[in-house]
mmCIF file of the N, C-alpha and C atoms, coordinates in Angstrom:
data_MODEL
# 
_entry.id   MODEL 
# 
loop_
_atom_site.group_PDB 
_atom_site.id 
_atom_site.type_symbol 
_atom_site.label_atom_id 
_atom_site.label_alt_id 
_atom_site.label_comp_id 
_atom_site.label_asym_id 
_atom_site.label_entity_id 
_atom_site.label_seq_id 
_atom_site.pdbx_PDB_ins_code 
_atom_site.Cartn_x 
_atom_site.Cartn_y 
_atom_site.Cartn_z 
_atom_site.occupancy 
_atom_site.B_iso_or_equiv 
_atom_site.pdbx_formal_charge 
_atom_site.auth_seq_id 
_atom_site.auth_comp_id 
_atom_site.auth_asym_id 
_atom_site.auth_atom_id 
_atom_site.pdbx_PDB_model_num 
ATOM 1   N N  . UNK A 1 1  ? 94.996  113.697 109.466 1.00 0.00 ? 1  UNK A N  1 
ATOM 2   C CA . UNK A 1 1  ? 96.311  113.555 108.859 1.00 0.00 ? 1  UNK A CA 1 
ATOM 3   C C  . UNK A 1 1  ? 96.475  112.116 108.365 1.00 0.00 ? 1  UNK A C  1 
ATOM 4   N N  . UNK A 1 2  ? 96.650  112.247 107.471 1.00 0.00 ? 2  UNK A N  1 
ATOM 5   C CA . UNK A 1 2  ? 97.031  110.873 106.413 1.00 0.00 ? 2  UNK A CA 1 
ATOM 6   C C  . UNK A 1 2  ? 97.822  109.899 107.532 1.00 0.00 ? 2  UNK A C  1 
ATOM 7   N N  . UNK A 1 3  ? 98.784  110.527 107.514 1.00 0.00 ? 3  UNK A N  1 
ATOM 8   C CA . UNK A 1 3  ? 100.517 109.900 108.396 1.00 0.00 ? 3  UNK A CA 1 
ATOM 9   C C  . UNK A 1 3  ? 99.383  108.860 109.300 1.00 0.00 ? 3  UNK A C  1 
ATOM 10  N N  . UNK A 1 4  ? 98.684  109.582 110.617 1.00 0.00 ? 4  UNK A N  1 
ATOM 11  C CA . UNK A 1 4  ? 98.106  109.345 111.686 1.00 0.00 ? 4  UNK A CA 1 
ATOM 12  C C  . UNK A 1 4  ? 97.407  107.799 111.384 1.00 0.00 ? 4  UNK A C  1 
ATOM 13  N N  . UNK A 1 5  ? 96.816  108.252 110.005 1.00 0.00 ? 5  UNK A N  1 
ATOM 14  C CA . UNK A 1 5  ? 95.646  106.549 110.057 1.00 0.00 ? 5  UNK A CA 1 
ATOM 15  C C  . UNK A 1 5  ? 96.518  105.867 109.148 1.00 0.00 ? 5  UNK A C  1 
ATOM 16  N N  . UNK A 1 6  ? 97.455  106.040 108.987 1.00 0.00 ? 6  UNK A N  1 
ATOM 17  C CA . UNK A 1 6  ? 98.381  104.644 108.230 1.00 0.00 ? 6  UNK A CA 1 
ATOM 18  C C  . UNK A 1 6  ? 99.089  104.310 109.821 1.00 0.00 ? 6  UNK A C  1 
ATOM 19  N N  . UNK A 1 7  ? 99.949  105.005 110.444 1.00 0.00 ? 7  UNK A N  1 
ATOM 20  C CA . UNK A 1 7  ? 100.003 104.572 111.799 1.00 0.00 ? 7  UNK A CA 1 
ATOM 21  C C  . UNK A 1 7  ? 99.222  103.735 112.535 1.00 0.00 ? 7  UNK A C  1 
ATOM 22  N N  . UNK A 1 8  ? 98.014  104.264 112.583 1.00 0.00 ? 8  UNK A N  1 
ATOM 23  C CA . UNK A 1 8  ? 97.017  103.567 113.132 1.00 0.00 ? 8  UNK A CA 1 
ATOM 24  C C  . UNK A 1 8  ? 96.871  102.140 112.459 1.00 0.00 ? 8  UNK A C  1 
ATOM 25  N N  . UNK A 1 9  ? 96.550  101.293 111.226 1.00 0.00 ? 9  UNK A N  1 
ATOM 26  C CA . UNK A 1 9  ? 96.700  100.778 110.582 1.00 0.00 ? 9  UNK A CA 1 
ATOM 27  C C  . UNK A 1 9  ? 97.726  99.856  110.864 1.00 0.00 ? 9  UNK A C  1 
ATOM 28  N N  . UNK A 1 10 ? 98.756  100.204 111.006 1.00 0.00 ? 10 UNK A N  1 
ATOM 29  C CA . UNK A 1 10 ? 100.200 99.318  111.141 1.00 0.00 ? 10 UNK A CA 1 
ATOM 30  C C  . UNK A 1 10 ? 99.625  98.954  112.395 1.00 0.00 ? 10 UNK A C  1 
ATOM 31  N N  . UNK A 1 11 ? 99.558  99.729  113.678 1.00 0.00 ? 11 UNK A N  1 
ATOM 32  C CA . UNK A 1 11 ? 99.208  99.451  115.092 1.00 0.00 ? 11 UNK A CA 1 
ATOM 33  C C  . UNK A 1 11 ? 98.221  97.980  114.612 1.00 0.00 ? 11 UNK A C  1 
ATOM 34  N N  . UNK A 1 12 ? 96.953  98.162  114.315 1.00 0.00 ? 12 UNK A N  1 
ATOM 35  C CA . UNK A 1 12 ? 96.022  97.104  114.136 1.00 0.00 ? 12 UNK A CA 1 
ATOM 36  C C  . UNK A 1 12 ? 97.002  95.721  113.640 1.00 0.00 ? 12 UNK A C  1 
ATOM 37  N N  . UNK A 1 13 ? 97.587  95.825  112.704 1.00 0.00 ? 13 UNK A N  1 
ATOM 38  C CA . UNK A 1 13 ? 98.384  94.761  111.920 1.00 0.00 ? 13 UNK A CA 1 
ATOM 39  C C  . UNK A 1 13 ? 99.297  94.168  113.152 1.00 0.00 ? 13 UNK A C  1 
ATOM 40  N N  . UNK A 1 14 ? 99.898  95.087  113.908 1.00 0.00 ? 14 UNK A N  1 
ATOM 41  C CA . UNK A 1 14 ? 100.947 94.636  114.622 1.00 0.00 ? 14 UNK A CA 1 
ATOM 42  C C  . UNK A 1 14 ? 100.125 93.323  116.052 1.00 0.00 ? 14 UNK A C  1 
ATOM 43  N N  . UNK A 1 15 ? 99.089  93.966  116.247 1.00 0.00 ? 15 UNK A N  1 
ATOM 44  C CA . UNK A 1 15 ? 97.917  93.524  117.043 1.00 0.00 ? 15 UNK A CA 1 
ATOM 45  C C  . UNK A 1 15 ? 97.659  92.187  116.312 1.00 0.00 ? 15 UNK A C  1 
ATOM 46  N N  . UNK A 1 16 ? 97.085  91.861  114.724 1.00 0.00 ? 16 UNK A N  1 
ATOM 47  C CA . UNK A 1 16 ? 96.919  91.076  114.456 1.00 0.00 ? 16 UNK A CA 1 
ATOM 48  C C  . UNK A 1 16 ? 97.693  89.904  114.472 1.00 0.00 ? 16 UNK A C  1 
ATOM 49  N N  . UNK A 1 17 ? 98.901  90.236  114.206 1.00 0.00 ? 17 UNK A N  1 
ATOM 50  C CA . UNK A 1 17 ? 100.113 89.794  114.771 1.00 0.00 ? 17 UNK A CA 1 
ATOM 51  C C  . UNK A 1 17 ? 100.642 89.029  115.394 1.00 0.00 ? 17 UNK A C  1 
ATOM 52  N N  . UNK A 1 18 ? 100.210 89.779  116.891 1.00 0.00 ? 18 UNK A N  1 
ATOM 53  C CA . UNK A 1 18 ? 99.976  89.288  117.929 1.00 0.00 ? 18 UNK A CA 1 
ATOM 54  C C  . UNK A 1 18 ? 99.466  88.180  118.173 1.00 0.00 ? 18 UNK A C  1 
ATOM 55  N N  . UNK A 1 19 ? 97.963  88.410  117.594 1.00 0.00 ? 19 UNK A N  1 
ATOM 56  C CA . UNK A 1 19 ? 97.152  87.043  117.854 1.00 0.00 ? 19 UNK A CA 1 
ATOM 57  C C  . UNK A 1 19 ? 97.348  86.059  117.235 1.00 0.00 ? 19 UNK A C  1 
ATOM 58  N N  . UNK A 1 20 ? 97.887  85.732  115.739 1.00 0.00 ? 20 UNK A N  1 
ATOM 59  C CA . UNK A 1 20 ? 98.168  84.874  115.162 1.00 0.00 ? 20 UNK A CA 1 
ATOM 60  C C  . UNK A 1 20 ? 99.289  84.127  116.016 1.00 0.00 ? 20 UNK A C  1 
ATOM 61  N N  . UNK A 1 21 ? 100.438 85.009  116.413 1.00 0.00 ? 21 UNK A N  1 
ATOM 62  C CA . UNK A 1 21 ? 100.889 84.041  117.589 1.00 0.00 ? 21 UNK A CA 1 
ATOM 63  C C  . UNK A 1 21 ? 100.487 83.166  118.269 1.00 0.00 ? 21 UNK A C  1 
ATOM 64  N N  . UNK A 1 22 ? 99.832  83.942  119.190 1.00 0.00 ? 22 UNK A N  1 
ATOM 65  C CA . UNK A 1 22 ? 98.643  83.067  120.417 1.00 0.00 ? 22 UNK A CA 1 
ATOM 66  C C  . UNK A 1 22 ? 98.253  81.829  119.849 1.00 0.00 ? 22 UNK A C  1 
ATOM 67  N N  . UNK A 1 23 ? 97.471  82.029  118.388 1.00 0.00 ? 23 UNK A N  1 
ATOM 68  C CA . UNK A 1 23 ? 96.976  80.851  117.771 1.00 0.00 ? 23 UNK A CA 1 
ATOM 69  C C  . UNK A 1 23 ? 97.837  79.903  117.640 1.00 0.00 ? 23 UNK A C  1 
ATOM 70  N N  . UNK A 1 24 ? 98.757  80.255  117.388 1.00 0.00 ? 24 UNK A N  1 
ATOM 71  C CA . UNK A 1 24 ? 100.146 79.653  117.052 1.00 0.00 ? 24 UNK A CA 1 
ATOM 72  C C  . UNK A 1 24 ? 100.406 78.478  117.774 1.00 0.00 ? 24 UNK A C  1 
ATOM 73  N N  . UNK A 1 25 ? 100.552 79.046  119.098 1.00 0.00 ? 25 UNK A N  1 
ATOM 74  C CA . UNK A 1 25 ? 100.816 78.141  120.420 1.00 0.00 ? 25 UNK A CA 1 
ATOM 75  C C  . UNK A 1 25 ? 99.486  77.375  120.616 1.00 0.00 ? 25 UNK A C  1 
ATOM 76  N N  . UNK A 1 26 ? 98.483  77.257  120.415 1.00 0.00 ? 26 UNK A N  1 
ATOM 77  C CA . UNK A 1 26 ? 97.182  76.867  120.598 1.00 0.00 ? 26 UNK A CA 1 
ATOM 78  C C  . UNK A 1 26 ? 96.758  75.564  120.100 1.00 0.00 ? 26 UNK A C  1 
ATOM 79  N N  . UNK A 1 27 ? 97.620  76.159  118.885 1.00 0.00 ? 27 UNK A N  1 
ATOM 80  C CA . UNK A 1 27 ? 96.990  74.944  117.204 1.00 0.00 ? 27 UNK A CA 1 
ATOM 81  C C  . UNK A 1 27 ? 98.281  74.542  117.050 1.00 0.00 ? 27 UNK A C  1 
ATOM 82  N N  . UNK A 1 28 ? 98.826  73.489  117.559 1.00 0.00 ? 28 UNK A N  1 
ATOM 83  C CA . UNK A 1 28 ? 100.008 72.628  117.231 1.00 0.00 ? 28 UNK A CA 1 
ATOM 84  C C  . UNK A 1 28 ? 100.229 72.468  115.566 1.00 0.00 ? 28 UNK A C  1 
ATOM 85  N N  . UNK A 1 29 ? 98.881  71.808  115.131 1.00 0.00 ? 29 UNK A N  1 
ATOM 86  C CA . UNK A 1 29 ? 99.147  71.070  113.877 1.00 0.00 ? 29 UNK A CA 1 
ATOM 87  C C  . UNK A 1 29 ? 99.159  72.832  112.877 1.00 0.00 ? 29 UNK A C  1 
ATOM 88  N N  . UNK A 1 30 ? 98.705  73.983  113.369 1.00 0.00 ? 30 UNK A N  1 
ATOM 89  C CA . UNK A 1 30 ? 99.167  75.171  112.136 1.00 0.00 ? 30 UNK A CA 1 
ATOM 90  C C  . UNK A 1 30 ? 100.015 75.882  112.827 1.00 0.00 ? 30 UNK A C  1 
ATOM 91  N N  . UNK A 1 31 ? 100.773 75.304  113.801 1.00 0.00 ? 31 UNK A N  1 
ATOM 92  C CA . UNK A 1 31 ? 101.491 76.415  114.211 1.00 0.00 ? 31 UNK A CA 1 
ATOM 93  C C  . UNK A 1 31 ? 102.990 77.221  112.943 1.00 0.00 ? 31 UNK A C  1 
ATOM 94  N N  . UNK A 1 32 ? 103.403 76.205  112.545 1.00 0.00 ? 32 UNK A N  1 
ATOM 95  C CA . UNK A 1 32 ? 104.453 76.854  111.553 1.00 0.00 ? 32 UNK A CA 1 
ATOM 96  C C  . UNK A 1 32 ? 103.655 77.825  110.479 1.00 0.00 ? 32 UNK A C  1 
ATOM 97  N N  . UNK A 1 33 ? 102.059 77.354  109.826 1.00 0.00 ? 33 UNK A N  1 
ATOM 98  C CA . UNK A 1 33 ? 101.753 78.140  108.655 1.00 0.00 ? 33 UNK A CA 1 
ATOM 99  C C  . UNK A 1 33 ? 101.322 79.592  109.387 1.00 0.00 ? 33 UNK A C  1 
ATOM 100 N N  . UNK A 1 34 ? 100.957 79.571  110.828 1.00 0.00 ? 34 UNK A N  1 
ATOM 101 C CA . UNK A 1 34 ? 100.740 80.692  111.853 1.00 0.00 ? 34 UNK A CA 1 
ATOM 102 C C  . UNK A 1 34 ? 101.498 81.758  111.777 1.00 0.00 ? 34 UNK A C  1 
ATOM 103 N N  . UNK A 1 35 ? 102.780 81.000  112.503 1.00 0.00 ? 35 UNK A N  1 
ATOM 104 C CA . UNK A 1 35 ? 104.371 81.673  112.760 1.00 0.00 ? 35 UNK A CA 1 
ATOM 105 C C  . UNK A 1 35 ? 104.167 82.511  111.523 1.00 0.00 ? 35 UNK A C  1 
ATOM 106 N N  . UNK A 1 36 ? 104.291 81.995  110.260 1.00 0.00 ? 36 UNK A N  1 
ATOM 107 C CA . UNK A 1 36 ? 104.678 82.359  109.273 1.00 0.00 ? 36 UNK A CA 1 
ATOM 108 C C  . UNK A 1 36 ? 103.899 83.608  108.407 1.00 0.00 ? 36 UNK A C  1 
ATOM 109 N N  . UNK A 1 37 ? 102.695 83.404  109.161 1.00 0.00 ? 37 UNK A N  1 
ATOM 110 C CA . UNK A 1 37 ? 101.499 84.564  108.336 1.00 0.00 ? 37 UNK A CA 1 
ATOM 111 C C  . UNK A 1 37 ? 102.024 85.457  109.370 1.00 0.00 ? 37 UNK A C  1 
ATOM 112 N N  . UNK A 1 38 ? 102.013 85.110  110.830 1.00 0.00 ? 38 UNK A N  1 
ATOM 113 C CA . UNK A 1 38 ? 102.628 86.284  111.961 1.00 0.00 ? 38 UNK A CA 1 
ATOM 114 C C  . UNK A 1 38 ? 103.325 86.981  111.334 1.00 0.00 ? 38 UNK A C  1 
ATOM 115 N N  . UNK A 1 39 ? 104.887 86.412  110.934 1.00 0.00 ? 39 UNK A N  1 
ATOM 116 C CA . UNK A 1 39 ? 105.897 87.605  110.526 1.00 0.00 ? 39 UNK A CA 1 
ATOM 117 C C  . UNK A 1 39 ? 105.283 88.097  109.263 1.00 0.00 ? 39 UNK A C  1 
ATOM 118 N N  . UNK A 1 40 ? 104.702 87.798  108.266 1.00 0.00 ? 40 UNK A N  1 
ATOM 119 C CA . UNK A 1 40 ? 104.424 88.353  107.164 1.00 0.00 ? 40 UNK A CA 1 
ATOM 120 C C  . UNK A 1 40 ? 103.413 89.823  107.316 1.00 0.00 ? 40 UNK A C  1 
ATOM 121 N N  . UNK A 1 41 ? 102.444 89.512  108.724 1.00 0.00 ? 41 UNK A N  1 
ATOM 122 C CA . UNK A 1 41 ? 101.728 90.888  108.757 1.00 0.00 ? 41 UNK A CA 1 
ATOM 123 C C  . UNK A 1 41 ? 102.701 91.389  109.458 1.00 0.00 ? 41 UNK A C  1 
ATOM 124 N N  . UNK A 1 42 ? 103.479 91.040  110.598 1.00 0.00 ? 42 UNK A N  1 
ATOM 125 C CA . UNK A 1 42 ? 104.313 92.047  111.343 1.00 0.00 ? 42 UNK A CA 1 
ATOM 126 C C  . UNK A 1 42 ? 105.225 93.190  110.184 1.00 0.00 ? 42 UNK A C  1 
ATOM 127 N N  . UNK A 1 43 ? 105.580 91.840  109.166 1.00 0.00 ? 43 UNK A N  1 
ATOM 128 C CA . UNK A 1 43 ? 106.693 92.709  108.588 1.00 0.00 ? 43 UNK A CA 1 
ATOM 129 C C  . UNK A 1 43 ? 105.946 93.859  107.735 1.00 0.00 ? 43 UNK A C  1 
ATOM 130 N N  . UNK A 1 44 ? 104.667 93.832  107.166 1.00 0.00 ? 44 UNK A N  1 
ATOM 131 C CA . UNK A 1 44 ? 103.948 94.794  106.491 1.00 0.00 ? 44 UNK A CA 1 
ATOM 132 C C  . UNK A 1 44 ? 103.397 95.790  107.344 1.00 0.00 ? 44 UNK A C  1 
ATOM 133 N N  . UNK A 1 45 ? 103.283 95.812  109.064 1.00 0.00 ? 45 UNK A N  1 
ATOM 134 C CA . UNK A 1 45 ? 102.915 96.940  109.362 1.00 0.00 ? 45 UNK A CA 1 
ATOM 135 C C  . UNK A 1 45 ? 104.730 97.591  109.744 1.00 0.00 ? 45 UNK A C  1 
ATOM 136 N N  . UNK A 1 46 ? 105.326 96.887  109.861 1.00 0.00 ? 46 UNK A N  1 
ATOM 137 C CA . UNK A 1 46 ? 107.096 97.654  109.923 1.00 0.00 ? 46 UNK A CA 1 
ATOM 138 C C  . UNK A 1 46 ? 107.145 98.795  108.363 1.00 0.00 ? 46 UNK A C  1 
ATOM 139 N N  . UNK A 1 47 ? 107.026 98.022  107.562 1.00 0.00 ? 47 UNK A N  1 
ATOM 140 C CA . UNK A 1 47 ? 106.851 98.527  106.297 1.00 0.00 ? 47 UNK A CA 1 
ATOM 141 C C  . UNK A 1 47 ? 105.939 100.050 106.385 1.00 0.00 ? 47 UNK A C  1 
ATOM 142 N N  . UNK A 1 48 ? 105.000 99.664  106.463 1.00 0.00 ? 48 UNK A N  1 
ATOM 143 C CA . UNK A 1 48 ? 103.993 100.955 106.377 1.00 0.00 ? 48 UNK A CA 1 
ATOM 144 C C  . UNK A 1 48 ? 104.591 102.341 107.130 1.00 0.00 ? 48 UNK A C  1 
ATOM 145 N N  . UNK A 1 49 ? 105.353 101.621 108.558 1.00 0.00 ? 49 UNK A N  1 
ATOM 146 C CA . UNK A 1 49 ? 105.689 102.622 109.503 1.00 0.00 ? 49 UNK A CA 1 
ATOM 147 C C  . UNK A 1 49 ? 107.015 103.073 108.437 1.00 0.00 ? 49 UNK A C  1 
ATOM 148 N N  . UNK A 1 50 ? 107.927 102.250 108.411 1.00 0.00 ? 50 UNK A N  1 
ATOM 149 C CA . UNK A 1 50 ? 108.825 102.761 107.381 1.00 0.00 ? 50 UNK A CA 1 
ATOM 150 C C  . UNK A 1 50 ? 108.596 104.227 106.179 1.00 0.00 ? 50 UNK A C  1 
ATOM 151 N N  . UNK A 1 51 ? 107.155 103.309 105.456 1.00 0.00 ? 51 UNK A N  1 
ATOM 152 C CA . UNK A 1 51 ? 106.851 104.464 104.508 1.00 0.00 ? 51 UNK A CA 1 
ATOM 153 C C  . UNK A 1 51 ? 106.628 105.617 105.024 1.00 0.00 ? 51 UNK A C  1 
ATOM 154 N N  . UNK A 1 52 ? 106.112 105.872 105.939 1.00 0.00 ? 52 UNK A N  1 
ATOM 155 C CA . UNK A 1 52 ? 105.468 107.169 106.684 1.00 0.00 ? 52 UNK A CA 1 
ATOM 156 C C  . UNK A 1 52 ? 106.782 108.097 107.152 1.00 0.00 ? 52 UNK A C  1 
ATOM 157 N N  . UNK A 1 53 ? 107.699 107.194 107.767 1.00 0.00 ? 53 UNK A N  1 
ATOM 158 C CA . UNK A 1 53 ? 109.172 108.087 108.551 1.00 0.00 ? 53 UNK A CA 1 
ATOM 159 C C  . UNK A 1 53 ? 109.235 108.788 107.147 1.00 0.00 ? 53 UNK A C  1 
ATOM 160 N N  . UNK A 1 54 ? 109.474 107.640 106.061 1.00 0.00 ? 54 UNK A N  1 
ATOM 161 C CA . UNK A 1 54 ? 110.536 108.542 104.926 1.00 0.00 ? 54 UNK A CA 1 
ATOM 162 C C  . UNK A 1 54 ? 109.991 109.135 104.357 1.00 0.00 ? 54 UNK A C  1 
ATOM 163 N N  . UNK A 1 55 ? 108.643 109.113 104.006 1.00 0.00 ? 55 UNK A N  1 
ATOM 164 C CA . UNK A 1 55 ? 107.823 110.468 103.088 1.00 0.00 ? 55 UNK A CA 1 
ATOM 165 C C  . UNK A 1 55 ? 107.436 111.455 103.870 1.00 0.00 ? 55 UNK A C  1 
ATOM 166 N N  . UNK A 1 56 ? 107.172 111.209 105.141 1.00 0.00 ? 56 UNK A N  1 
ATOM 167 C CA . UNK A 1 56 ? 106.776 112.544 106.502 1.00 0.00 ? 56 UNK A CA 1 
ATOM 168 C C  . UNK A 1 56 ? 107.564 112.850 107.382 1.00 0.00 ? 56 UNK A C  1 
ATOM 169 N N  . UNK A 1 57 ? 108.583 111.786 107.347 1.00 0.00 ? 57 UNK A N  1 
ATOM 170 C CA . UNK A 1 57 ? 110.023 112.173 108.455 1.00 0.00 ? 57 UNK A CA 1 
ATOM 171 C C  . UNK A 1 57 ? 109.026 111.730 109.865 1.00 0.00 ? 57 UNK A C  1 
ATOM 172 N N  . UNK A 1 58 ? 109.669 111.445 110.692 1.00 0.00 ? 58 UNK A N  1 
ATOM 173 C CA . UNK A 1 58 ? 109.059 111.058 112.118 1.00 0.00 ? 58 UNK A CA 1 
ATOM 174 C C  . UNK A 1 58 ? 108.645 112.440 113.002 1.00 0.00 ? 58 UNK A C  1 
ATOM 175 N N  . UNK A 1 59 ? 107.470 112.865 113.201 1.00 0.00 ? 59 UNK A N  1 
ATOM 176 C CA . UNK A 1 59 ? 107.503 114.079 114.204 1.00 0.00 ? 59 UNK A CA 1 
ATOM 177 C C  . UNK A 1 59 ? 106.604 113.508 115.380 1.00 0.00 ? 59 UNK A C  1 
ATOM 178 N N  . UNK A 1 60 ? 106.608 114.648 116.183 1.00 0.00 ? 60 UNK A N  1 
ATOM 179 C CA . UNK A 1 60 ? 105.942 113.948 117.665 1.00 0.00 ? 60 UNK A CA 1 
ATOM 180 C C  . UNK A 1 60 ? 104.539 113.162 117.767 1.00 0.00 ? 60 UNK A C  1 
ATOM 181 N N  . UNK A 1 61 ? 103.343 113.496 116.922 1.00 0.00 ? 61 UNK A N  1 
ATOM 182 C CA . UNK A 1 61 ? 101.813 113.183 116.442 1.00 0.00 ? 61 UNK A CA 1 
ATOM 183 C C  . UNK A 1 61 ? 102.572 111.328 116.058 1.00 0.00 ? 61 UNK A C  1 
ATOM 184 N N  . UNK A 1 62 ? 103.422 111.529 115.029 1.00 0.00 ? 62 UNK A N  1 
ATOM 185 C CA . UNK A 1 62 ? 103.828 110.180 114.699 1.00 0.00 ? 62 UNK A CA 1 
ATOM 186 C C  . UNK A 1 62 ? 104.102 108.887 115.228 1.00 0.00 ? 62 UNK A C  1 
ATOM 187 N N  . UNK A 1 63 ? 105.238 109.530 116.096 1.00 0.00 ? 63 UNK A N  1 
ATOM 188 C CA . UNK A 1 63 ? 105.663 108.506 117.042 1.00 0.00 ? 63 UNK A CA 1 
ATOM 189 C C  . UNK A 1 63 ? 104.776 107.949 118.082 1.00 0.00 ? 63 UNK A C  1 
ATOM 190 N N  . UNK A 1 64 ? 103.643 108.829 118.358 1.00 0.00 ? 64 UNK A N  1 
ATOM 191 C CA . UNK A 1 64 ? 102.805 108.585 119.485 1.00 0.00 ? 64 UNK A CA 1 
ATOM 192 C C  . UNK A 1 64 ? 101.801 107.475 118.946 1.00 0.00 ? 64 UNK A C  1 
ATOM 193 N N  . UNK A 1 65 ? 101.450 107.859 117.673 1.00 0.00 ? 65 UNK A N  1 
ATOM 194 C CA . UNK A 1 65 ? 100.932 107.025 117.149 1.00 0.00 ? 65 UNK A CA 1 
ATOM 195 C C  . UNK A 1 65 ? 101.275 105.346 116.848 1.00 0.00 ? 65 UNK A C  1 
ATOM 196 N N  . UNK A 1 66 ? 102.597 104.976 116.719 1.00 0.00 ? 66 UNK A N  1 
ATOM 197 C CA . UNK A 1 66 ? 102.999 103.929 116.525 1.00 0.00 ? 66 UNK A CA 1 
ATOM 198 C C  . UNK A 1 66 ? 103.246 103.286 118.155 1.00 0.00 ? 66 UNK A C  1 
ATOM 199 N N  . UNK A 1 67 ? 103.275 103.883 119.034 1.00 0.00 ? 67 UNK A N  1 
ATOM 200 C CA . UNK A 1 67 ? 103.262 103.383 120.406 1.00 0.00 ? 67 UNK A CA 1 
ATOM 201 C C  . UNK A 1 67 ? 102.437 102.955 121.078 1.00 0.00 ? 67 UNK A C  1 
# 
């Protein structure tokens, strides 16, 4: 199912995310250009999940997936 590996996808991004944080705190001197790539993938796997609710509507396979 399509839905499933764009889910999946966002999951990875949200992960990446993650770590750019970590780096964040790590690397003083990039921490703001960090922060800043952080929210930019966070906000593109929000996005993706977005696209998926409104063209497939949220069903149970879905949600499990984004969790």
């Amino acid at each position: 199912m399509p839905a499933h590996e764009i889910l999946l996808e966002a999951k990875k991004l949200h992960k990446v995310s993650e770590s750019l944080d970590v780096l964040a705190t790590q690397h003083i001197p990039l921490e703001h250009a960090l922060t800043v790539l952080s929210g930019n993938v966070r906000n593109s796997a929000k996005l993706l999940e977005v696209l998926v609710a409104l063209k497939l509507g949220p069903g149970p396979k879905l949600e499990s997936a984004i969790n």
